[in-house]
Backbone as JSON Lines, residues from 0, in Angstrom:
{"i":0,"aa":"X","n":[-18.68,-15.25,13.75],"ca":[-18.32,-15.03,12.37],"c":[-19.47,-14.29,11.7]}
{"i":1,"aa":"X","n":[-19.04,-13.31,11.11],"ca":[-19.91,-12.26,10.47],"c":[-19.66,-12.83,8.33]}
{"i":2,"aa":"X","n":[-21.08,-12.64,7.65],"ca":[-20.78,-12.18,6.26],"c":[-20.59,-13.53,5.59]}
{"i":3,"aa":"X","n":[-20.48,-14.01,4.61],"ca":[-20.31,-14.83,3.94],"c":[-19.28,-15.91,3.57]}
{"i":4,"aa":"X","n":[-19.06,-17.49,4.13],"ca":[-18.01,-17.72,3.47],"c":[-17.6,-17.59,2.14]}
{"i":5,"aa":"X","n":[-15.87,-17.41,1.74],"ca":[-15.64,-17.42,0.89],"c":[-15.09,-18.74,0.51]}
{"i":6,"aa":"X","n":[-15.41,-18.94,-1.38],"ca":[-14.31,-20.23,-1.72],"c":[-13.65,-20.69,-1.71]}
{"i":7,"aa":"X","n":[-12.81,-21.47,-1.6],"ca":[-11.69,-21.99,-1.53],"c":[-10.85,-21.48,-2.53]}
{"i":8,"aa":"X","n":[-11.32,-21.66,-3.87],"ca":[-10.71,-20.86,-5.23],"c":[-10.5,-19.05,-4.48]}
{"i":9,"aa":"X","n":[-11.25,-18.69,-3.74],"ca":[-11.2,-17.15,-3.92],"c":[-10.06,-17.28,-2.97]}
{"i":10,"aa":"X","n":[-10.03,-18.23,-1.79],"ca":[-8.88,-18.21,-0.68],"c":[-7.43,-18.91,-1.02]}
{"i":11,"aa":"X","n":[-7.4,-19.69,-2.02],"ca":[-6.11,-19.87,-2.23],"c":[-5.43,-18.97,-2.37]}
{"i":12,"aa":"X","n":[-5.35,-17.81,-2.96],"ca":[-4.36,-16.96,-2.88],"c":[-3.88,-16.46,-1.33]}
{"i":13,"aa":"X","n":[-4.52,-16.03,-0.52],"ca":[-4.52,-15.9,0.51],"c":[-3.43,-17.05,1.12]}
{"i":14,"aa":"X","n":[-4.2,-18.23,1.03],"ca":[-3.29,-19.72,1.76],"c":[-1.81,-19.87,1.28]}
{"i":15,"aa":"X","n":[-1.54,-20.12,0.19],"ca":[-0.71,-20.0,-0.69],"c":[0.18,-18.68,-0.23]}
{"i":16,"aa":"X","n":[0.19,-17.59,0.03],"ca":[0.96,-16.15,0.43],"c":[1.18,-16.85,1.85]}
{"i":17,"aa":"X","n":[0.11,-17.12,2.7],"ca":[0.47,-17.82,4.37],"c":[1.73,-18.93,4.68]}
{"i":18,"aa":"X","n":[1.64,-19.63,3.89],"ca":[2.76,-20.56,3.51],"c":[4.0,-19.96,2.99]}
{"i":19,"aa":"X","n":[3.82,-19.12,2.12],"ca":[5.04,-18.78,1.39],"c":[5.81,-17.95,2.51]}
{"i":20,"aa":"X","n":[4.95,-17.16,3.44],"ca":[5.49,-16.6,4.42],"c":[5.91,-17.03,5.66]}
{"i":21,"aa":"X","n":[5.23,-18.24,6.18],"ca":[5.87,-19.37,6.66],"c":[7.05,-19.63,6.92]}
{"i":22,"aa":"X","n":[7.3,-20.17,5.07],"ca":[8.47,-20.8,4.9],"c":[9.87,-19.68,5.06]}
{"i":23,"aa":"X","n":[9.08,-18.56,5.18],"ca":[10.23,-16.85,4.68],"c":[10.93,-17.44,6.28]}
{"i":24,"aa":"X","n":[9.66,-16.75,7.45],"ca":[10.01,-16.66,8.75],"c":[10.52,-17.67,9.07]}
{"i":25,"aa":"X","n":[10.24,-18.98,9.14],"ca":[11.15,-20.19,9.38],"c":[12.63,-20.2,8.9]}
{"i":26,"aa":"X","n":[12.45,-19.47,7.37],"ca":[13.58,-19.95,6.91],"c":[13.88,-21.32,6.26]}
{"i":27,"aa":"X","n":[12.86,-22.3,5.82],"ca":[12.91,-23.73,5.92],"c":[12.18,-24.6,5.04]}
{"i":28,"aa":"X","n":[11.88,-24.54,3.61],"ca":[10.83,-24.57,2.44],"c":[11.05,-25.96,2.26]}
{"i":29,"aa":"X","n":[10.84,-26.8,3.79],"ca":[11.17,-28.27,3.33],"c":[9.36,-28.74,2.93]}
{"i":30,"aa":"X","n":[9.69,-29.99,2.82],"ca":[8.08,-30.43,2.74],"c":[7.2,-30.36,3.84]}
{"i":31,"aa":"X","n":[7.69,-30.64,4.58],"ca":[7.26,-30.91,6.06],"c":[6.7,-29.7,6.37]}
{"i":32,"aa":"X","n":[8.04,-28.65,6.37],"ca":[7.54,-27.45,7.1],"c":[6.43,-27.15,6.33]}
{"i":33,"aa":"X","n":[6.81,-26.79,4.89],"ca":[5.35,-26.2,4.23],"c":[3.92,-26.61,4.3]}
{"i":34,"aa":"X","n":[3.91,-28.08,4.8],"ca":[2.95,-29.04,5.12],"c":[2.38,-28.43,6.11]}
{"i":35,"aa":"X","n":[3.16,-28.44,7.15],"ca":[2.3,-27.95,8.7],"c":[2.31,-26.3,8.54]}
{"i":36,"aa":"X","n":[2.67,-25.38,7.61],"ca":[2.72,-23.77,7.02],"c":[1.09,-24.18,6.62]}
{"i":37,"aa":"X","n":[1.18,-25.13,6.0],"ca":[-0.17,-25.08,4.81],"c":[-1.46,-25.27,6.01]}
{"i":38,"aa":"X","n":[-1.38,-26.23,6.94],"ca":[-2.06,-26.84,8.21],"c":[-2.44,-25.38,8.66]}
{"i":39,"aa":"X","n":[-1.48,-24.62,9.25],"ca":[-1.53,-23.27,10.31],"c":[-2.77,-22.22,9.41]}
{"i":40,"aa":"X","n":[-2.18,-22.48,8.09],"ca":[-2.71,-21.0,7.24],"c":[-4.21,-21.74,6.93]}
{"i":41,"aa":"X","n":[-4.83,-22.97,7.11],"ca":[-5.82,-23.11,7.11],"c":[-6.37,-22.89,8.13]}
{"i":42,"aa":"X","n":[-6.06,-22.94,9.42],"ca":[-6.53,-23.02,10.17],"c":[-6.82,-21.21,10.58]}
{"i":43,"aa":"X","n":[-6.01,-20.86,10.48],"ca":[-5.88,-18.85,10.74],"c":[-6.72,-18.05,9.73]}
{"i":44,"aa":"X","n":[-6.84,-19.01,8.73],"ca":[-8.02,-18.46,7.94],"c":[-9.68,-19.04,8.19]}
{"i":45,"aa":"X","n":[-9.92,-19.83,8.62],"ca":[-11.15,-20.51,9.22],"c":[-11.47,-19.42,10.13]}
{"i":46,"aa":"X","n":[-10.28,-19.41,11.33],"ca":[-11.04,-18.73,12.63],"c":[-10.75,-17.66,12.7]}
{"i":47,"aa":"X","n":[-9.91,-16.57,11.79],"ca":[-9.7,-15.26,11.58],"c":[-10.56,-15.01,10.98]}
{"i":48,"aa":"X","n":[-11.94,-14.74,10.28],"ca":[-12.52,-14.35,9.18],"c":[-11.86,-13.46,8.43]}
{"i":49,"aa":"X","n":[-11.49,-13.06,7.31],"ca":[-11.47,-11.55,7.04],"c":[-12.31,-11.48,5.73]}
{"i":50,"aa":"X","n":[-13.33,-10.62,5.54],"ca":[-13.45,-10.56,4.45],"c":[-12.47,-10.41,3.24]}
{"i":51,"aa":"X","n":[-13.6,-11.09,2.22],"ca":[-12.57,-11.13,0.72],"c":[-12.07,-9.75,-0.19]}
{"i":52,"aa":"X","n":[-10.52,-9.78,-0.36],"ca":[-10.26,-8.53,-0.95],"c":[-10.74,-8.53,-2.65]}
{"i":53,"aa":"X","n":[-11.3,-7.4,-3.28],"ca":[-11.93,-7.3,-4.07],"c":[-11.02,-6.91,-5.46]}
{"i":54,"aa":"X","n":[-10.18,-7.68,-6.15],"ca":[-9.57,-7.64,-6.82],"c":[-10.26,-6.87,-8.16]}
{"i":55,"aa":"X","n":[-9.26,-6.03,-9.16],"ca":[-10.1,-5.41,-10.0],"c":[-9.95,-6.21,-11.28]}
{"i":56,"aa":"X","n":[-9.82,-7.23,-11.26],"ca":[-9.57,-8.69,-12.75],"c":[-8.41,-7.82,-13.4]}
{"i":57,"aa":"X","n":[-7.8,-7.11,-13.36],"ca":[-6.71,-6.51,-14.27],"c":[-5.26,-6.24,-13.44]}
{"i":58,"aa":"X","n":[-3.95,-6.52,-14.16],"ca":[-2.9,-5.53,-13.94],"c":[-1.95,-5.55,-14.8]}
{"i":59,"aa":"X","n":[-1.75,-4.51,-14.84],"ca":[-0.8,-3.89,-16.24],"c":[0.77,-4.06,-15.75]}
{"i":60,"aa":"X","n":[1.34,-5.13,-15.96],"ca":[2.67,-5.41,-15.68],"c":[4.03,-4.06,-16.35]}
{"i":61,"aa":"X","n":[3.56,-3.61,-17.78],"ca":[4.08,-2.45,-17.5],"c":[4.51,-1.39,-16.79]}
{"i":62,"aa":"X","n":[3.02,-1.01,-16.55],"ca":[3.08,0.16,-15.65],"c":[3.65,-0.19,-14.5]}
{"i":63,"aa":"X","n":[3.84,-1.61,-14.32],"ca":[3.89,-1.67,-12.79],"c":[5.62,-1.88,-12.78]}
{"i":64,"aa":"X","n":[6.0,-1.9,-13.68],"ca":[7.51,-1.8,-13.61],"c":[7.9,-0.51,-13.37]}
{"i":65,"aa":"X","n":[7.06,0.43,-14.92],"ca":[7.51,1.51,-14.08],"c":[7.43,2.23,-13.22]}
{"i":66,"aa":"X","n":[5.98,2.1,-12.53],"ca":[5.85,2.5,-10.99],"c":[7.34,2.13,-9.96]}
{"i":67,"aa":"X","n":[7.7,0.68,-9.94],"ca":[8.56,0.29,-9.16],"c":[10.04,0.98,-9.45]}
{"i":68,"aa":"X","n":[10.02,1.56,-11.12],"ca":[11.43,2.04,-11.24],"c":[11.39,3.79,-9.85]}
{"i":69,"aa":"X","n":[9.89,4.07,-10.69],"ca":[10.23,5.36,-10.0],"c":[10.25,5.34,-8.33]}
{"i":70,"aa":"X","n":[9.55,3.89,-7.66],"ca":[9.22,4.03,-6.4],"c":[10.64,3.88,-5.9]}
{"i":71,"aa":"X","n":[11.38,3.11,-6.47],"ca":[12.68,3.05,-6.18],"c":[13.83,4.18,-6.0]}
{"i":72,"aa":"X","n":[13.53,4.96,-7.2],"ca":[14.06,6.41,-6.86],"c":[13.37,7.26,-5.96]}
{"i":73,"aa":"X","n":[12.6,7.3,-5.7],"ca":[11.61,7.96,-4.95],"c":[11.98,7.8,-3.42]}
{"i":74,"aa":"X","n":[12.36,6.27,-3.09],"ca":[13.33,5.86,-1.96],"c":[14.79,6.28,-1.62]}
{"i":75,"aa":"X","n":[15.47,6.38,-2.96],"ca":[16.41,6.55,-2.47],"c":[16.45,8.16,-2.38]}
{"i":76,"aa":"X","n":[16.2,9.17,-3.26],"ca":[16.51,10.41,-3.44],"c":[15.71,10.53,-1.78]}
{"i":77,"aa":"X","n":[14.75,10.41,-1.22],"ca":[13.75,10.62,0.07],"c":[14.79,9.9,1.43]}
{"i":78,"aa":"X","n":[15.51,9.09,1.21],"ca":[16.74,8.93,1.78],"c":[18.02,9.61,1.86]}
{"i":79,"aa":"X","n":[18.2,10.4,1.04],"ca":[19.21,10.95,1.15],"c":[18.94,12.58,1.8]}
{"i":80,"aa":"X","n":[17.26,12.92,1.31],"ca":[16.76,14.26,1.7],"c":[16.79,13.93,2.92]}
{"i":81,"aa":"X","n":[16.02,12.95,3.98],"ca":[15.83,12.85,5.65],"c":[17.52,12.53,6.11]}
{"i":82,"aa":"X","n":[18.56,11.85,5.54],"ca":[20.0,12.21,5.57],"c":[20.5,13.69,5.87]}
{"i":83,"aa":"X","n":[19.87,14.64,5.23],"ca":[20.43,15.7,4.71],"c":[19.46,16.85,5.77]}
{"i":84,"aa":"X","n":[18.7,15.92,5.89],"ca":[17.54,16.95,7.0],"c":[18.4,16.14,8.88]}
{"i":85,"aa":"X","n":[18.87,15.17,8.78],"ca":[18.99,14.92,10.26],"c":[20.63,15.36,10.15]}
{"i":86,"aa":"X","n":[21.24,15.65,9.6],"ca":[22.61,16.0,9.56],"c":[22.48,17.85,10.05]}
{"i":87,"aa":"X","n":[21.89,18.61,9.08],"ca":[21.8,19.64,8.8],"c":[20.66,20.14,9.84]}
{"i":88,"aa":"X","n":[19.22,20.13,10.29],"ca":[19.05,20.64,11.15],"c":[18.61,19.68,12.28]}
{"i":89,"aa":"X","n":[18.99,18.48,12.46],"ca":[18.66,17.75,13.3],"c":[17.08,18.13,14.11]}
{"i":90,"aa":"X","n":[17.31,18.42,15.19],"ca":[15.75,18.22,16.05],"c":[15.04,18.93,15.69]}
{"i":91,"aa":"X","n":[15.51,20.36,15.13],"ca":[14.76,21.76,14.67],"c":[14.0,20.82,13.58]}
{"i":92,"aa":"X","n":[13.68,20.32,12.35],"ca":[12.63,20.0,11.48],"c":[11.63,19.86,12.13]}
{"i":93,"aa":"X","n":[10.66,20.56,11.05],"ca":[9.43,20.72,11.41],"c":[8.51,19.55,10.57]}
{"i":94,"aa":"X","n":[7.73,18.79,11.23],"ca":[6.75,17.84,10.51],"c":[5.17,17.98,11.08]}
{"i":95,"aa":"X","n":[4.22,17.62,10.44],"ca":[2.99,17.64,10.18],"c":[2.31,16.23,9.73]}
{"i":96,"aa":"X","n":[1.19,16.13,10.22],"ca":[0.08,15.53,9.57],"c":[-0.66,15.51,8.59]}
{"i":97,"aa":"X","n":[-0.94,14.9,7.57],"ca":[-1.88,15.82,6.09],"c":[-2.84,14.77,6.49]}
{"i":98,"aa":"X","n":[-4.02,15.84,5.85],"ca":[-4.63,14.4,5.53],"c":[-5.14,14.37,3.85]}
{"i":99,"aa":"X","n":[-4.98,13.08,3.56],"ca":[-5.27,13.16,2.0],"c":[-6.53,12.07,1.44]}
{"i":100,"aa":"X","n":[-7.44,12.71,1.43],"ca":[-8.41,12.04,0.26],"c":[-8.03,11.18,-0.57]}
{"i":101,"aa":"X","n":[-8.67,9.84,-0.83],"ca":[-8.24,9.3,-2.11],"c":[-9.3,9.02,-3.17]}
{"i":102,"aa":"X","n":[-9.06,8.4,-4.22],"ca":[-9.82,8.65,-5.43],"c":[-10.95,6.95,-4.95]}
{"i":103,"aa":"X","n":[-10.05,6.19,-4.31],"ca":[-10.79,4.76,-4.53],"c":[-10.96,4.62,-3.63]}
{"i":104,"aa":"X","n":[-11.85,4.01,-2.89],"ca":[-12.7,3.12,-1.97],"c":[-12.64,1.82,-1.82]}
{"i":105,"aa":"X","n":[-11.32,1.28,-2.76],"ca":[-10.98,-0.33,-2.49],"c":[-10.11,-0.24,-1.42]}
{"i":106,"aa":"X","n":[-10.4,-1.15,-0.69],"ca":[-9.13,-1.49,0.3],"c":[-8.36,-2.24,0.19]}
{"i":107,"aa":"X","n":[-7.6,-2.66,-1.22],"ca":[-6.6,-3.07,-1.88],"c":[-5.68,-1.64,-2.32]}
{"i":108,"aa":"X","n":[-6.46,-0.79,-2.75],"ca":[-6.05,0.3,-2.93],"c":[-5.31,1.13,-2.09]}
{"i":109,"aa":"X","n":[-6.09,1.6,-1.27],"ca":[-6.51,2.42,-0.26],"c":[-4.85,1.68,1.16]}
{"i":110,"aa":"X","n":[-4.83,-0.07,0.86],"ca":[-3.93,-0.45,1.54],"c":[-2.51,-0.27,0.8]}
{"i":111,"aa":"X","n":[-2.46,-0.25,-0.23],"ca":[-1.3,-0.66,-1.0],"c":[-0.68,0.86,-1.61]}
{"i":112,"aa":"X","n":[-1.6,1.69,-1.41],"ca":[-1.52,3.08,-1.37],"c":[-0.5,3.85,-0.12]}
{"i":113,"aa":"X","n":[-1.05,3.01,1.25],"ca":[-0.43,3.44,2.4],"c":[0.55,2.85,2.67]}
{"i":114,"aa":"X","n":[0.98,1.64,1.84],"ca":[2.29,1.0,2.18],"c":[3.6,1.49,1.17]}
{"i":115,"aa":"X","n":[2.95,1.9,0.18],"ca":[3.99,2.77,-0.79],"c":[4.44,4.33,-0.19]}
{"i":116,"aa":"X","n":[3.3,4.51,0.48],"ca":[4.1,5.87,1.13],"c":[4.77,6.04,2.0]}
{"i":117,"aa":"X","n":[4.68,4.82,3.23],"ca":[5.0,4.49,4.27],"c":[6.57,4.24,3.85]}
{"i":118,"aa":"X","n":[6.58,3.46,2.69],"ca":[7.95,2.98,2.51],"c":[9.02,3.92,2.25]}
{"i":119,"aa":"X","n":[8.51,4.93,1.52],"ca":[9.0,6.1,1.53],"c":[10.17,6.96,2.53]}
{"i":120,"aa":"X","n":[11.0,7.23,2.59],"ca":[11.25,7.82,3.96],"c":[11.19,8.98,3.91]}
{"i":121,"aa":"X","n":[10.75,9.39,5.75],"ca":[10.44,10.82,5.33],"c":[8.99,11.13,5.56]}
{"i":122,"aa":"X","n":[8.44,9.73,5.7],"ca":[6.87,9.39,5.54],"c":[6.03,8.56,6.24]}
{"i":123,"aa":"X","n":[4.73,8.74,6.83],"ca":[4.41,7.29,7.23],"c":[2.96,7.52,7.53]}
{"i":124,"aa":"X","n":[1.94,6.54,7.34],"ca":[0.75,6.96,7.81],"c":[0.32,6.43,9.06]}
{"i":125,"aa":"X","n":[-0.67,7.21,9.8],"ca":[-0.62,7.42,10.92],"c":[-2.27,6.8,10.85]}
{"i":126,"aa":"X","n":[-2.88,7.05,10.39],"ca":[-4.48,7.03,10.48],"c":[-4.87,6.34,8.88]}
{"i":127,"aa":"X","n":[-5.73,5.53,9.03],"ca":[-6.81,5.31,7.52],"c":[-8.14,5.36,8.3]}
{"i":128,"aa":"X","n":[-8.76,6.15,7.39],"ca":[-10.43,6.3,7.47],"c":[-10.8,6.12,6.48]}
{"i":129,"aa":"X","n":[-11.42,4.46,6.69],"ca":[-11.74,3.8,5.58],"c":[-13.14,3.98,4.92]}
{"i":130,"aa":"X","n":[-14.07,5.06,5.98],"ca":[-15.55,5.43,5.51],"c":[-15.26,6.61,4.42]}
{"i":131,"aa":"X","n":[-14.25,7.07,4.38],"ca":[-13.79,8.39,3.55],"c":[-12.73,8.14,2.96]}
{"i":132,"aa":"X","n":[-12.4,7.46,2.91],"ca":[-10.72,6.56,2.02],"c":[-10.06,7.83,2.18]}
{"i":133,"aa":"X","n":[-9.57,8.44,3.49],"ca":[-8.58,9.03,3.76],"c":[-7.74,8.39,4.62]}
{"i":134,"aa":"X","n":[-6.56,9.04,4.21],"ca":[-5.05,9.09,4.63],"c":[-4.26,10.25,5.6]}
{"i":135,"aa":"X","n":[-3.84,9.46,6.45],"ca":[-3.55,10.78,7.41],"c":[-1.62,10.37,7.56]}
{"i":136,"aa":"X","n":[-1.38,11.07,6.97],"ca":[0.5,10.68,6.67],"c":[0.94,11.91,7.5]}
{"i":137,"aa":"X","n":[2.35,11.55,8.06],"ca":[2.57,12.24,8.81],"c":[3.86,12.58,7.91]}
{"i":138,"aa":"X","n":[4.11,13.12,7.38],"ca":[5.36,13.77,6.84],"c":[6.41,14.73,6.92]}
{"i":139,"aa":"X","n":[7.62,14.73,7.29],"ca":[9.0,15.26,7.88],"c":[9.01,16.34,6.89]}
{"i":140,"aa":"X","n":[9.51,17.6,7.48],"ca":[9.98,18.68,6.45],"c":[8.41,19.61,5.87]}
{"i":141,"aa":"X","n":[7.35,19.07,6.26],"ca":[6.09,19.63,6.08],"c":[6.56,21.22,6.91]}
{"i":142,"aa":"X","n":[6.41,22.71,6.1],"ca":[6.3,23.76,7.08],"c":[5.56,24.71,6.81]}
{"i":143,"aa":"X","n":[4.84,24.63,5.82],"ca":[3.49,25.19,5.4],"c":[2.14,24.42,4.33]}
{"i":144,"aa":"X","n":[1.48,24.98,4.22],"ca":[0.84,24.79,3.47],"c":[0.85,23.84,1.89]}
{"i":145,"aa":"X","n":[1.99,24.79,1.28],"ca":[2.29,24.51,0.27],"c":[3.06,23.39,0.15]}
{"i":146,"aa":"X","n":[4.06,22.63,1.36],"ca":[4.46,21.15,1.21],"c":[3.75,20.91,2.03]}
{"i":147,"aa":"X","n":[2.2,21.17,2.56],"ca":[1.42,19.8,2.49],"c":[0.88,19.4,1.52]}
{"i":148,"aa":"X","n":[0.36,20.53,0.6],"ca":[0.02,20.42,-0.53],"c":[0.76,19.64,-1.69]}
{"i":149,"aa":"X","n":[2.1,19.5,-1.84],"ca":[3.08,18.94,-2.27],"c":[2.85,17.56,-1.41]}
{"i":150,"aa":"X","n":[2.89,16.78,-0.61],"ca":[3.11,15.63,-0.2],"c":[1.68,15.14,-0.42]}
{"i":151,"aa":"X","n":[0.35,16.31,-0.39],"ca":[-1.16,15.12,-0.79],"c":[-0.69,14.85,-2.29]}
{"i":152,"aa":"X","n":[-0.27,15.74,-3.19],"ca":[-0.15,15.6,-4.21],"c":[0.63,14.27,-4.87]}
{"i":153,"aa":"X","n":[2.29,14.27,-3.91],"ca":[2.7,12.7,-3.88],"c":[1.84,11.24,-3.84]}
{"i":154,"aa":"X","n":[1.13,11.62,-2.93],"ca":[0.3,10.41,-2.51],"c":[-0.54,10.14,-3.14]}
{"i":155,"aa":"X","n":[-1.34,11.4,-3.65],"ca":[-2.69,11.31,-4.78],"c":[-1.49,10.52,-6.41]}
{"i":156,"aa":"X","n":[-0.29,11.24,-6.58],"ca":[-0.04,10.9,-7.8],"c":[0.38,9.29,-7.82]}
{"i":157,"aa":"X","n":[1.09,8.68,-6.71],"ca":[1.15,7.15,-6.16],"c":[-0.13,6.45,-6.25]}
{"i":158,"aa":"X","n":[-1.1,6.68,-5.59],"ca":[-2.48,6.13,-5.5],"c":[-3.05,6.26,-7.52]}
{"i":159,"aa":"X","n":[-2.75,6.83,-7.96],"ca":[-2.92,7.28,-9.41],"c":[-2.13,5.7,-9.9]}
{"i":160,"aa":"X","n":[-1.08,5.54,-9.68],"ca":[-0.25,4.85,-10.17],"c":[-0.67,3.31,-10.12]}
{"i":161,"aa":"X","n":[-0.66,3.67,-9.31],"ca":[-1.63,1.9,-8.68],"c":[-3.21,1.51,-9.27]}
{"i":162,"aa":"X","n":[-3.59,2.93,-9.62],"ca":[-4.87,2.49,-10.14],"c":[-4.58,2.13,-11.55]}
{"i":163,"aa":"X","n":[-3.8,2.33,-11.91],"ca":[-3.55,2.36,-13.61],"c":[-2.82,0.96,-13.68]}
{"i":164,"aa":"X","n":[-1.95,0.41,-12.59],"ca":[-1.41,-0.84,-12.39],"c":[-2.63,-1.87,-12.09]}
{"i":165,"aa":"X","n":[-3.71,-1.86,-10.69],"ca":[-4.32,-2.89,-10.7],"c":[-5.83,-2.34,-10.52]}
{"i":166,"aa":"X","n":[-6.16,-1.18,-10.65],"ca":[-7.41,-0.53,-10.32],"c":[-8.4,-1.34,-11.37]}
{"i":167,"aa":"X","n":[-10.09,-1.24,-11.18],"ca":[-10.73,-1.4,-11.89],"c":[-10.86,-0.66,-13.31]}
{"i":168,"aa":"X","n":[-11.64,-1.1,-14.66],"ca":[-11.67,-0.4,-15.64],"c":[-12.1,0.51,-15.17]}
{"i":169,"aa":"X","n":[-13.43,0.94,-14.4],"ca":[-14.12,1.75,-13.99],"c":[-12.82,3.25,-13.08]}
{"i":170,"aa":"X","n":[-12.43,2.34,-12.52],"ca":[-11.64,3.7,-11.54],"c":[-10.24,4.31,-12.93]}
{"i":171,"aa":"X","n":[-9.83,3.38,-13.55],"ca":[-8.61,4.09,-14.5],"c":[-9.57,4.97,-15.5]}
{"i":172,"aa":"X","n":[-10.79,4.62,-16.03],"ca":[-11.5,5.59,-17.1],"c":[-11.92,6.7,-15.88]}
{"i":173,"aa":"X","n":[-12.22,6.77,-14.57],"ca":[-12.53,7.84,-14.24],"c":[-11.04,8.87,-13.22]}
{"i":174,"aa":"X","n":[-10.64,8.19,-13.26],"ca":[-8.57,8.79,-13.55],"c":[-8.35,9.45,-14.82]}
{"i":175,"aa":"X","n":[-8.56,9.15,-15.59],"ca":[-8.51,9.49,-16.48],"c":[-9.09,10.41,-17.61]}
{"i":176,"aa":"X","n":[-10.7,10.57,-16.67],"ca":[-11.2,12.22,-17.23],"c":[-10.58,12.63,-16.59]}
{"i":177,"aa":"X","n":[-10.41,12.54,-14.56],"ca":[-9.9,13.16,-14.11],"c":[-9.0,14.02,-14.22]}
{"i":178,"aa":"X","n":[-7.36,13.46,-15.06],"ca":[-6.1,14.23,-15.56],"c":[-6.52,14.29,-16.89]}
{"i":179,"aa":"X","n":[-7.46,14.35,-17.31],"ca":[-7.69,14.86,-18.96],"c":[-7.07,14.33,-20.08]}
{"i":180,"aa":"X","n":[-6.67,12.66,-19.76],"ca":[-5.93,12.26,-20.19],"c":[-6.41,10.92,-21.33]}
């Protein structure tokens, strides 16, 4: 075991999500089960170490609705385009790798960044390089330049979104010279 234990206060959230997921995969939110859920997730957290994720004390429940309205469209319209791409030229599409820079260096970020794009269809990341908080997404329909440029831009404007939802003060005020906003 490497680094520092963490609290118990800092790990309940953690324990608490282990259980809740538990009870998902079981299927079974009796007492019992959650009892021996609660047993397992102590124990997987003792001898798993992971360091502690670095929460930024803030999130803007607003924004985060409307992030989810648009991520939602964002799913479906990106569903109906890879529909419309495997109907229409089937094997012929051409796809690519980008790789995209990001603004933050949290790995709350940096994770929750790659799972919004991933979810995406049409999309998926392939690589994180977490010494450079890049993203290496592999994206369908990429055939030049200019839609790779278009898909870092997706990802940079998602990763944007999230910072303004749970980012630090520090990263939304510097988002925010950033778009001049």
């Amino acid at each position: 075991m490497t680094g520092k234990r963490i609290s118990l206060r800092q790990e309940l959230p953690l324990l608490v999500w282990l259980v809740i997921v538990w009870g998902a995969l079981w299927q079974d939110f009796s007492a019992g089960n959650l009892l021996f859920g609660a047993l397992i997730a102590v124990l997987v957290a003792r001898m798993f170490y992971l360091p502690p994720v670095e929460l930024g004390g803030r999130f803007n429940v607003l924004r985060a609705v409307t992030f989810a309205v648009g991520f939602l469209a964002k799913v479906v319209a990106a569903s109906f385009q890879v529909l419309s791409l495997a109907v229409l030229r089937g094997p012929r599409v051409i796809s690519a790798v980008v790789a995209v820079p990001l603004r933050s260096h949290s790995d709350l970020l940096v994770t929750a960044t790659g799972h919004v794009i991933s979810l995406i269809p049409g999309s998926l990341v392939v690589e994180v390089d977490r010494t450079t908080s890049t993203l290496y997404i592999h994206g369908i329909n990429v055939r030049d330049a200019v839609d790779a440029a278009k898909l870092r831009k997706e990802v940079r404007d998602a990763e944007a979104g999230l910072i303004r939802i749970m980012g630090t003060r520090a990263e939304v005020a510097a988002l925010n010279r950033e778009v001049g906003a």
